[in-house]
N, C-alpha and C positions, 0 to 999 in steps of 0.2 A: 477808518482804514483808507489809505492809500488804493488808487487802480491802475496794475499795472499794463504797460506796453500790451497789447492785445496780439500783436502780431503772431507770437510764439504758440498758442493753443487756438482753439477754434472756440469764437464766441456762443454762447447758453444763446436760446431764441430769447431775446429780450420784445414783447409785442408793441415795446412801445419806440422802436425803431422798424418802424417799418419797411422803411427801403433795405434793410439787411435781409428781411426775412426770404426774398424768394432765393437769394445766393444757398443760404443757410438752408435752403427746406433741398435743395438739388441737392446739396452734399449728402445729406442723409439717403436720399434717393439712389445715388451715386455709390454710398458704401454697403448698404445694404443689399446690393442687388449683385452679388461678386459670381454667382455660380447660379447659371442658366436656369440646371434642371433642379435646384431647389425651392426654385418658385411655381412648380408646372403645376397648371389649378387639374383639383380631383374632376373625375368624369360627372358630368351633370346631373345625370339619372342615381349616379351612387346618391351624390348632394341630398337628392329631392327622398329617395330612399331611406337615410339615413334619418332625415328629419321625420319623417313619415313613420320610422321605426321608435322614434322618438313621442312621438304626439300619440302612438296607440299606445307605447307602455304608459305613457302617462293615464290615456283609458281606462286602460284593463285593470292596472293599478287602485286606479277611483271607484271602478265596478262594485257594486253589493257582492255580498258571496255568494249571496242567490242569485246572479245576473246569469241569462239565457248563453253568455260564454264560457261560463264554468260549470257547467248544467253535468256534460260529461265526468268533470273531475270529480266535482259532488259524491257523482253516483258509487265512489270507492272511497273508503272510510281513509287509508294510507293517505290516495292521493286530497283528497278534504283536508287532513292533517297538514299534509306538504304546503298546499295551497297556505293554509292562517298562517303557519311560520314563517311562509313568506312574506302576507301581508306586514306582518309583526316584526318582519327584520328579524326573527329570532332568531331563526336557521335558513340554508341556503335552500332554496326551491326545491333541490332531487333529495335533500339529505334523507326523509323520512322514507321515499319510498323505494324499493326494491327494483332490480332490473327487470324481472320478472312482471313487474305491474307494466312494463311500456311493450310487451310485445306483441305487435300489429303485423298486421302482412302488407299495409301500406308502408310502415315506418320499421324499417333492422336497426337491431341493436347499437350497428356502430351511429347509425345519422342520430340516433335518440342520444347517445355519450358527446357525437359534437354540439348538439341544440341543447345540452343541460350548462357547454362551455361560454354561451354567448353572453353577452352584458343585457340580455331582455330577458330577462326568465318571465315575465309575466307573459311575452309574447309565445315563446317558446312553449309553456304551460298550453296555452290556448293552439299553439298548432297541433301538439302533440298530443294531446288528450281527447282533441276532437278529429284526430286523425288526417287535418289539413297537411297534401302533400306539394302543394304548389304557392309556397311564398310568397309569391307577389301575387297572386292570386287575392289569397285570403289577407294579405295586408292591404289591399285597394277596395274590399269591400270591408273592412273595417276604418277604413277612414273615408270612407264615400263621403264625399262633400266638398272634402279638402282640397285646397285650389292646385297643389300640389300633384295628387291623384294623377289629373286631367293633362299637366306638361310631362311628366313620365314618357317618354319612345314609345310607340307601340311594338317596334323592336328589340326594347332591354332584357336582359332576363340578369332575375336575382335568385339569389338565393342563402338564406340565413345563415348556412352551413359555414359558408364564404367571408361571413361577416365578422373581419376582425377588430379589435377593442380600439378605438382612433384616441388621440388625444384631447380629446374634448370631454370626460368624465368627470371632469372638474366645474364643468359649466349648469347656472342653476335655470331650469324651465320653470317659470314663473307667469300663469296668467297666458300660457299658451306662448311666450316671448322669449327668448336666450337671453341673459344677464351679460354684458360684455365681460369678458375674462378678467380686465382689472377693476373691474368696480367698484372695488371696496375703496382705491386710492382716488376715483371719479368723485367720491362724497367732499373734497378735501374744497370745499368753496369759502373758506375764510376770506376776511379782507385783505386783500393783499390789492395792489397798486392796479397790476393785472393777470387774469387768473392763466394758469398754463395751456395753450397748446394741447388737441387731439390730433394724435396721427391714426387715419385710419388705413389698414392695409386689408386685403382680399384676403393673407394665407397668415396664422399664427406665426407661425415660422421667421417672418418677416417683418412680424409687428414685435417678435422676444429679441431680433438682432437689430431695429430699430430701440431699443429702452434701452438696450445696452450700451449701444452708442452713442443714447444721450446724455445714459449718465457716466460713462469714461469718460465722454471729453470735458462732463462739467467739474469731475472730480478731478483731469488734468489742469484745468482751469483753475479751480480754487488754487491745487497746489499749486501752483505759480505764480497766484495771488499771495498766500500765503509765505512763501519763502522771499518774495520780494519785498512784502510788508512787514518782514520779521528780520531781514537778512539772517536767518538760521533756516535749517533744513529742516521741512514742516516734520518728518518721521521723527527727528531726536529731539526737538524743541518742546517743554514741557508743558509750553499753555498752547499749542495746538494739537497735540497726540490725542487728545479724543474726537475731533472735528470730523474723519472718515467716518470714524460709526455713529456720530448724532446725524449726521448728514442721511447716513445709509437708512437712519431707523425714523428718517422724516421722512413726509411730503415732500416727493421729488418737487424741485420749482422747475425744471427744463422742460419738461413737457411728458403725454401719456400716449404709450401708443396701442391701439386697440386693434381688432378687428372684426367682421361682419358675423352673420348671422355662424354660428361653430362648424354647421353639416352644412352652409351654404357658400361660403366666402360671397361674393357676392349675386349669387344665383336666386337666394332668396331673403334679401335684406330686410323685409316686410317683416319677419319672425326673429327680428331684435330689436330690444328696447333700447333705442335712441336718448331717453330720455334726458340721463346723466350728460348729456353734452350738452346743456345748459347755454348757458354763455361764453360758451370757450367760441375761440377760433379753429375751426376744422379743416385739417389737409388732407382731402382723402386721395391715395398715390393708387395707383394702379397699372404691373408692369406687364413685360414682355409682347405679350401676343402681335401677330401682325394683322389679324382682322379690325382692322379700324371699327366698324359699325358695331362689332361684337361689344368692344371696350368702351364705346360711347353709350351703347344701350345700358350697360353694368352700370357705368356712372350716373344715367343717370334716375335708374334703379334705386340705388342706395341715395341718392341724394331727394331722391321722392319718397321713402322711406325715413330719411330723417328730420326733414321739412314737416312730414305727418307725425310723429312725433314731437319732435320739440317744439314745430311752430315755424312760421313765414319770417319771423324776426332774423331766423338763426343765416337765411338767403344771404346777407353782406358780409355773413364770415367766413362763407363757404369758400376752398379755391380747392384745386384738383392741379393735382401729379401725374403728368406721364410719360414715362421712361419705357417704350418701346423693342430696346437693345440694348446692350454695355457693347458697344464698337471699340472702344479705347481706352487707355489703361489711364487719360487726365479727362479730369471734369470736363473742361472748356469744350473739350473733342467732342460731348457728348450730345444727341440730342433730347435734352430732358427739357417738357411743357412747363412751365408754371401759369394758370390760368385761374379767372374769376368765372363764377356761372355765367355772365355778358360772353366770355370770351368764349368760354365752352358751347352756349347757343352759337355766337357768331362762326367759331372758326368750324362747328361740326353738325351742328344741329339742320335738316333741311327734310322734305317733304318726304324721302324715305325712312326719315327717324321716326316711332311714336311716339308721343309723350307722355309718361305715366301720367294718370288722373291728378296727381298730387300737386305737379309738376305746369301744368296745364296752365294755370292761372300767372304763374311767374314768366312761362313765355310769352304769353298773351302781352304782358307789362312790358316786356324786352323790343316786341315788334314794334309797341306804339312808342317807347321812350327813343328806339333809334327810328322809329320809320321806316322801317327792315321789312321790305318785300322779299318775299321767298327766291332767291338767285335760282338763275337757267344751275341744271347741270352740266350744262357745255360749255367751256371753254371755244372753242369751233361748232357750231351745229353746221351739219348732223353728226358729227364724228368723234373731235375729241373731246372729252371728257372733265373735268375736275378732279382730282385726287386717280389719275389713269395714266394708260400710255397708251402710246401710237409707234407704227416703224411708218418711215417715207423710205419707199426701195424705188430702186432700177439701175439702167446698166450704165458705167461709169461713161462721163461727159452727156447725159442727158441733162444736166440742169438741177440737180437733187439740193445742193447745195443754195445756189439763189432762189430757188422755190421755199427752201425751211425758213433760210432768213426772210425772207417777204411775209411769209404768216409770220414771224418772230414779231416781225416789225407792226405789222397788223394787231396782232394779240395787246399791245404793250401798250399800243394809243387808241384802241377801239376804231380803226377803221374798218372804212367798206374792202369787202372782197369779192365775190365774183358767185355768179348764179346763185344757189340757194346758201351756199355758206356765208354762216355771218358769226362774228366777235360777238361771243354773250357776254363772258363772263371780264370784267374788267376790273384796274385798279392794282394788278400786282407786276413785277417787273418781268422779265425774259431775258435769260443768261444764256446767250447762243455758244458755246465751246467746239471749237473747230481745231481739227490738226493743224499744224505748222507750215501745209501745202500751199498755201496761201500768204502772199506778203501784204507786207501793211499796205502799199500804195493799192492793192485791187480790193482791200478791205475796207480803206478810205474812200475807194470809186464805188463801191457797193453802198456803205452808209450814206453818201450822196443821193444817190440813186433811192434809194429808199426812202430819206428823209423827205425828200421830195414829193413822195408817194403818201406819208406818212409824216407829217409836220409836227405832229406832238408828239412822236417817237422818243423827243431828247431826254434824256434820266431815266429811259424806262428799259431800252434795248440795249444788250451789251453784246458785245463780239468780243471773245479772249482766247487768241491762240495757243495752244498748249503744244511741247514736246517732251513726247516719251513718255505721255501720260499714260499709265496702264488701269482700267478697271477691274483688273483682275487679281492685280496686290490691295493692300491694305492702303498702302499709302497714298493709292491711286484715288481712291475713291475717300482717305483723306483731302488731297488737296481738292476736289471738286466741294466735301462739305466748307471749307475753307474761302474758299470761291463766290458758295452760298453764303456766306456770313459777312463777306468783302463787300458783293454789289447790293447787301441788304441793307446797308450804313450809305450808300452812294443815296443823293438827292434828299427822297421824302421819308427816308430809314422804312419805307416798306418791304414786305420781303419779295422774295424770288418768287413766281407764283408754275413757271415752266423753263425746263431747261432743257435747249435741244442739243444731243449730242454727235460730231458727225466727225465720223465715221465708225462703226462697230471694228472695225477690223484696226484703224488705223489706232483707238485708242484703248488698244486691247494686246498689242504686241504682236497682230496678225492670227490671234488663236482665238478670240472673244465667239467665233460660229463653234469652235467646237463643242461638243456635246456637255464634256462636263464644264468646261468655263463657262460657258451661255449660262449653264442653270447658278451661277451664283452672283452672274452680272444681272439675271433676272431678278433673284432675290434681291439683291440690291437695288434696285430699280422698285419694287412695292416697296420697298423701305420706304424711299425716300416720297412713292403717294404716298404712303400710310402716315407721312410728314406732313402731307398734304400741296406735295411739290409733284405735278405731270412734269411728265416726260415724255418727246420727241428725240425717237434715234433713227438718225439715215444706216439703209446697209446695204452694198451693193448685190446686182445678180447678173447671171451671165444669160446666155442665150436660153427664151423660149419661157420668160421671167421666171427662173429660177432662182432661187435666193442663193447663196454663197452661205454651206452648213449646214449643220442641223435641222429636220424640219421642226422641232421643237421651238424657232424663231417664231416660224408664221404661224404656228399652233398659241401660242404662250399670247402671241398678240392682242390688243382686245380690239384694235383698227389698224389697219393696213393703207395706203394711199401709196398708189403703183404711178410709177410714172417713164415714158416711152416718147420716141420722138415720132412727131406725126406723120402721117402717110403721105399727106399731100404739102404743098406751100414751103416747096425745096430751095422756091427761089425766092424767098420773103428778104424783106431788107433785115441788114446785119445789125441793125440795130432793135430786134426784138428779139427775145428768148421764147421759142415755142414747145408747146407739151400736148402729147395726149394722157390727161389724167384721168385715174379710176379709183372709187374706193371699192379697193379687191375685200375687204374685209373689214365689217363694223357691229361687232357682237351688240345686241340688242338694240339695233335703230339699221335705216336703210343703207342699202351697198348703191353703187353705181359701177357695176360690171362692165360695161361697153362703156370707152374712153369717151372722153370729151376733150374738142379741141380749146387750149386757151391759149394764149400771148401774155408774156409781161414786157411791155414798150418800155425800152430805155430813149436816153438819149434828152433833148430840153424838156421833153412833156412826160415823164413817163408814167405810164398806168397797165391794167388789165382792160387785154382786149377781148372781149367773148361775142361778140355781135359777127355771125359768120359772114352778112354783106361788105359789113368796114373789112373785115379780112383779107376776103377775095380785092377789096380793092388797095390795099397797103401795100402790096407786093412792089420790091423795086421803088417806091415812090418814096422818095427824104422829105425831111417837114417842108410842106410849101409858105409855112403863114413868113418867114422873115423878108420871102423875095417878092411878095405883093406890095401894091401901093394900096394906101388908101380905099381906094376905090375900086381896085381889085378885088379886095377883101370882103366890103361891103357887096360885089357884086357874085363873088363864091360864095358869101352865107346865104343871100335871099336865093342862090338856086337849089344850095344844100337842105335849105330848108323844107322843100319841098317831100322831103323822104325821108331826114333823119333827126334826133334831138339837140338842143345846142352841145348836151354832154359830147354824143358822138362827132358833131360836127367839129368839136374842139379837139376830139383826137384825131379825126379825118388828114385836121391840117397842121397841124403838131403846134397848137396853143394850148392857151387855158380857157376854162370855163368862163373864166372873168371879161376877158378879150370879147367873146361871143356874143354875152351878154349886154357890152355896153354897147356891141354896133344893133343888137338886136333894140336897142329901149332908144336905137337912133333914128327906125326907121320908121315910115308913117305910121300913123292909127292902123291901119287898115292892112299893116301887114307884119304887126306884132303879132299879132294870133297865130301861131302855126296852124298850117292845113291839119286837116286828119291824116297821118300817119299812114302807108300802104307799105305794112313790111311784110 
């Protein structure tokens, strides 16, 4: 048979084209995720419940009928009766006995007609005959042990009454284990070239509109295989009109898509049997949520759960799905993960992750195969953060703007900055996005200036001016992901790792402080940590540092850095930029409430100044090192030296370090030593 143009339907997972598959495993990702609230995971405690409701009928079911549980029902000949017909499947639990037999002054009539309606009659049997009136109660001391028990809320409250029939009745408890739901088609391990594709999902739901879709497009597929290779239409042609239903009544070949433990999604993946995923290739997707940590812990949950299972072997096949949001109605808009376990450790995995036990050993292999020391979580210490955000505030012409690009600049080539803040986290780029206030030529004299400061800055800092950017439409906060995916391809195709955004107001349409726009430019802004992209946003205030809006700004913040013009050094030369800096606000690590005076020196040398003596002497004074001679110069460092370092001394006189050094390695023996230092 002939194959046709592919273009027209969307290609079956073929595994032995690898490079299609992560396109191919997004789409699926992509279609199946169309409506929010049909993938909302059940509440945790129901999960661990429900399992728990599970594993004592299995008990009480296996019990003798002498067991010290049914001691009570025993004791009445009806309810004995009721009881063996129930063991025996013969009749339903109540049928033999009268209303009359259940009436208690613990238990009325009507709670005993809804506990005779539940899918546990065994359990039910045992509440109700021993007179048990508190459910969770008596369900956590009949499975004492169970590791379940012990994660239960000590605030939940249940109660049987409530408990309605789920979709999972179909699922077989085997050996204390859930059967995955399609298992029967899991056994299908013939020889075939290569075997199909598992999609694992968290929610049934997701995993019955994922098969569906694999197999409509693969039965599109054929048909237009088939009408191309026939030139007749596959429905009227008479040697393909039975091809839909042999097809239907085989082994799907496009792949199978399962899901986690039936009462756990994947809350408690330990209590399903893994086993049937043999040597398949495994996608396990996992959507929505914006708790990053939550979703990583899940993942890597079920994937210590099936590593124990099926074995260390199955680790190279493993990759992992995640799709966060459906923001857009095209694929490409979207941001959907495709990753390997490497990648999974690498891009999420770090010292407030645990690692299950199962799991342990494979990361242990990952740190020594890359040489993978554990990363700072700072981006900035002490303040910002990795996968966070920060506001830079104060009142407009204080300097907000060449202060963000200086850390940009800093951030992006690992250099020094000033007192105790230092560049940890390194190796991803920095997208500065600035309003339109700004022309190129003072954007040109800034990247100057910086470069300067910052000589391996090149490919890693971007400046892109925007107008009429709003973050408050859709399409606003499309073109910034657009942005991200532009300067992600610039140089060494690394991604964006921080992007500061300046001005709140200006790229907002002037309403970005108010109450309700704020809360969905915030939201937007964890989106995109939860991508694992920080953010820096400048926003100004007015008198008496007050922020402009909501105070839900500087509440919502996770750090804060306040910036003011200093008190004193009014008459400092016009070529440096001065600040009194503070951080007003740095949730879990230390503030610096009372400012600090700094300088960023422009001009041929420029740097940070923080040394309060060069200060006090800078004022008014232009670089002196181009109008010395020779021996000038040699004659101001040996007296500079007396008190200051060659660093300082090199901004003292507005050279370089290098300058300093070479008249320093010129002069005798005996007065290369610096004195000891009196500061």
């Amino acid at each position: 048979m002939k194959y046709l143009n592919m273009n027209h339907h969307k290609k079956i997972i073929d595994l032995s084209q690898r490079h299609l598959i992560p396109a191919r495993i997004k789409e699926y990702a992509f279609h199946i995720y169309d409506k929010f609230s049909e993938y909302q995971p059940c509440n945790r405690d129901e999960q661990l419940c429900k399992y728990l409701l599970y594993f004592a009928e299995r008990k009480l079911r296996s019990a003798p009928a002498n067991s010290s549980y049914f001691l009570k029902t025993n004791a009445e000949e009806e309810k004995r009766q009721g009881l063996e017909a129930l063991r025996n499947g013969k009749k339903d639990w109540y049928s033999i006995r009268t209303p009359a037999g259940y009436q208690t002054e613990i238990l009325p009539e009507d709670r005993i007609f809804k506990l005779r309606n539940t899918p546990f009659p065994f359990f039910s049997t045992y509440l109700v005959d021993n007179g048990l009136e508190d459910d969770l109660l008596a369900l956590k001391e009949l499975c004492a042990g169970e590791p379940e028990v012990a994660l239960l809320s000590p605030e939940y409250e249940f109660n049987l009454e409530n408990t309605i029939e789920c979709e999972y009745d179909n699922f077989i408890l085997k050996d204390g284990l859930f059967q995955l739901y399609n298992d029967d088609i899991l056994d299908d391990l013939g020889d075939r070239e290569t075997l199909r594709p598992v999609f694992v999902t968290d929610h049934p739901s997701a995993a019955k509109k994922m098969q569906t879709e694999m197999i409509n497009d693969y039965i599109e597929f054929l048909k237009s295989e088939l009408t191309w290779a026939t030139g007749q239409n596959y429905e009227s042609s008479p040697t393909v009109s039975n091809w839909k239903q042999d097809f239907e009544s085989s082994k799907r070949p496009c792949g199978d898509a399962v899901w986690a433990a039936p009462v756990g999604g994947y809350t408690i993946p330990w209590r399903t049997d893994w086993r049937k995923l043999g040597d398949r290739d495994i996608f396990i997707f996992r959507f929505r949520e914006t708790d990053t940590e939550k979703i990583i812990r899940e993942l890597l949950d079920v994937t210590a759960a099936i590593i124990d299972n099926v074995g260390k072997q199955v680790t190279k096949r493993l990759h992992f799905v995640i799709m966060s949001q459906k923001n857009y109605h095209e694929l490409p808009q979207n941001n959907i993960l495709y990753l390997s376990l490497d990648e999974l450790f690498e891009r999420y995995v770090d010292r407030a992750i645990e690692i299950p036990s199962a799991l342990k050993g494979e990361y242990e292999n990952f740190l020594r195969r890359t040489r993978h020391k554990p990363r700072s979580h700072y981006i900035i210490a002490p303040f910002l953060r990795q996968k966070s955000w920060m506001l830079i505030t104060g009142e407009e012409g204080v300097g907000k703007t060449y202060f963000a690009m200086a850390l940009g600049a800093a951030i992006a080539s690992g250099g020094k900055l000033f007192w105790d803040w230092k560049v940890r986290n390194r190796g991803g780029k920095v997208l500065y996005i600035a309003d339109d206030e700004m022309t190129d030529d003072l954007i040109h004299e800034r990247v100057r200036v910086l470069r300067k400061i910052y000589p391996k800055v090149k490919n890693r800092f971007f400046i892109h001016p925007v107008h009429d950017l709003n973050l408050i439409a859709g399409e606003g906060k499309f073109q910034v992901d657009q942005l991200l995916n532009q300067y992600a391809r610039e140089g060494d195709e690394s991604a964006v790792q921080i992007i500061f955004l300046d001005h709140l107001l200006k790229l907002s349409g002037a309403e970005g402080d108010q109450k309700y726009n704020w809360v969905q430019i915030r939201n937007w802004i964890e989106e995109l940590c939860n991508r694992g992209i920080s953010v820096c946003l400048l926003h100004h205030e007015y008198g008496g540092r007050k922020m402009l809006g909501t105070r839900l700004i500087a509440n919502d913040a996770p750090a804060r850095i306040h910036l003011q013009p200093p008190s004193t050094l009014e008459d400092i030369s016009d070529d440096c930029i001065r600040f009194d800096v503070a951080i007003q606000k740095n949730r879990g690590g230390h503030d610096q409430k009372i400012p600090k005076l700094l300088i960023l020196r422009l001009g041929d040398s420029p740097g940070w100044i923080e040394n309060k003596k060069l200060v006090g002497e800078i004022r008014n004074s232009p670089a002196e090192w181009k109008k010395l001679s020779s021996e000038e110069r040699m004659t101001r460092v040996r007296e500079l030296r007396a008190s200051y370092t060659n660093r300082d001394i090199a901004t003292r006189l507005g050279c370089s370090l290098s300058s300093i050094e070479k008249i320093v390695q010129s002069l005798p023996e005996n007065e290369k030593r610096p004195k000891k230092l009196m500061r």
